[in-house]
C-alpha positions in Angstrom: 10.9 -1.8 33.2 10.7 -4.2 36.3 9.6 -2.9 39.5 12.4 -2.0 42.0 11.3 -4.3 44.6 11.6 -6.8 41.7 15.2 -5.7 40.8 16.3 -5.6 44.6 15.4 -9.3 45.2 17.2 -10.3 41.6 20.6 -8.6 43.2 20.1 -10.8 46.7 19.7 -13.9 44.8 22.3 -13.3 42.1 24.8 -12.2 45.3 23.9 -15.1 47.3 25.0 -17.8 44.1 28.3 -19.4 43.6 29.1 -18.6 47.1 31.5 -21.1 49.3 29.4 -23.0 52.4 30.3 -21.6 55.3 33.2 -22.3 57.2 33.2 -25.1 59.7 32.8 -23.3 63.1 31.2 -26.4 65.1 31.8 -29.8 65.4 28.7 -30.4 63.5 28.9 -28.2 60.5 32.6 -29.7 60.5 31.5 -33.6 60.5 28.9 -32.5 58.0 31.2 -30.2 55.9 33.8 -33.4 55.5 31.2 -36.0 55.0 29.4 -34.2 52.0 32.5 -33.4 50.5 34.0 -37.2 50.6 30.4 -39.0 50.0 30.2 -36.1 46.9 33.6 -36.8 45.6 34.7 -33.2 46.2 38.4 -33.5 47.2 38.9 -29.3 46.9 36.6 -29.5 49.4 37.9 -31.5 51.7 41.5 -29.9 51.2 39.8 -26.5 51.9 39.3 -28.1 55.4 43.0 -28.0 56.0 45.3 -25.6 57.5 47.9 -25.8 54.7 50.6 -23.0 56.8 53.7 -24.0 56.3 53.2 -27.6 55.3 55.5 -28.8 52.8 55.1 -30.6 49.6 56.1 -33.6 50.8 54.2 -33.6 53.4 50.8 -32.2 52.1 50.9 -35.0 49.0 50.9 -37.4 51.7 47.9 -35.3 53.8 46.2 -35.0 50.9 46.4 -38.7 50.4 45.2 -39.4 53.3 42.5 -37.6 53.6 41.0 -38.6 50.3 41.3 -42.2 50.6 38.9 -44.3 48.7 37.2 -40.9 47.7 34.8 -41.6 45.1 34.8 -45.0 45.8 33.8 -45.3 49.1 30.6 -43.6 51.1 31.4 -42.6 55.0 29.4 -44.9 56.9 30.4 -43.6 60.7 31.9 -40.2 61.3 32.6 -38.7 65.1 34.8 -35.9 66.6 36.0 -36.5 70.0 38.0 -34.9 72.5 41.9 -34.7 71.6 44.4 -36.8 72.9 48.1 -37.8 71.7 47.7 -41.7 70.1 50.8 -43.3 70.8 49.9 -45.2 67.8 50.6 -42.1 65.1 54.1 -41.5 64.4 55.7 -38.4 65.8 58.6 -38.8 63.4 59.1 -39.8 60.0 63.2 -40.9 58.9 64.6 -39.8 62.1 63.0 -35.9 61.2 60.4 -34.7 63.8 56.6 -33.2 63.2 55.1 -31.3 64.7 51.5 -29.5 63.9 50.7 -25.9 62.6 47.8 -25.9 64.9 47.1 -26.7 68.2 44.8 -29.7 67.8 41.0 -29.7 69.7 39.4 -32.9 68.4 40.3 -36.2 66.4 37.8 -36.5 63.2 37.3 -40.4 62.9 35.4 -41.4 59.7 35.0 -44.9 58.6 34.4 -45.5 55.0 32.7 -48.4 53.0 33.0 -49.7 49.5 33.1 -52.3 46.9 37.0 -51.2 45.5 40.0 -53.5 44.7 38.1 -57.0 44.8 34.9 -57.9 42.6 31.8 -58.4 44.5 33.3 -57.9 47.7 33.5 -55.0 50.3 36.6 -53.2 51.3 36.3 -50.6 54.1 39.0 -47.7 55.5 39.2 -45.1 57.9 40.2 -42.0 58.5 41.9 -40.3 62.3 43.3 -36.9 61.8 43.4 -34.0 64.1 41.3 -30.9 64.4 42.6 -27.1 65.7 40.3 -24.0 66.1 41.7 -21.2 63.7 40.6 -17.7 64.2 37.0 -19.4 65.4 36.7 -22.1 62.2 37.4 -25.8 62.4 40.6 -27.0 60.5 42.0 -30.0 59.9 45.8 -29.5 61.3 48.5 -29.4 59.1 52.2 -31.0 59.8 55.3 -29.8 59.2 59.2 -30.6 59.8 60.7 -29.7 63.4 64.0 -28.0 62.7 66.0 -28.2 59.4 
């Protein structure tokens, strides 16, 4: 028969396996959180990031998309969280049909990627800008969703 003090620190360790990281609840853990999960190839992972309330399916195949690009492929070689502002560059439409986010966003994630994909012997690079909302005190990346109808 094992000792109980031998039985009691089994049940911690069996209790504390298999268990999710932690969610995202600074900038750091949430810069670290997507760069393990793209550098590792984990694209649950990275989806877990999202806020996926009330994103459609046309629009969360594209998100994923997006913010999987090159996974696998590709290591992050730059990755920074700045202060959120609207970038006239990023549509706010698609077809004439508005977007608007499930979450107010906080931060811009920007992560630049590296890799040796689509042309023999020579590199390719990408990047990654998508916005970042506070929910219920954990970092998410923010959904879209249609405006109206």
């Amino acid at each position: 028969m094992l000792p109980r003090t031998v039985i009691v620190l089994l049940l911690l360790v069996l209790t504390d396996c298999g268990k999710a990281p932690a969610a995202p609840r600074t900038q750091a853990q949430f810069i670290e959180a997507y760069r393990s999960a793209y550098n590792a190839n984990d694209k649950a992972a990275i989806l877990n990031l999202v806020k996926w309330d009330g994103v459609p399916d046309d629009l969360r195949k594209a998100y994923e998309q997006w913010l999987t690009i090159w996974i696998g492929k590709h290591q992050i070689t730059s990755i920074e969280m700045v202060a959120y502002e609207a970038d006239p560059n990023l549509p706010t439409e698609i077809d004439g049909r508005k977007l608007e986010s499930n979450l107010t966003p906080s931060f811009w994630l920007i992560a630049k990627n590296e890799g040796h994909e689509g042309f023999e012997n020579s590199k390719s690079t990408g990047s990654v800008k998508c916005a970042v909302g506070v929910d219920g005190g954990v970092l998410r990346f923010c959904g879209m969703r249609w405006v109206g109808p």
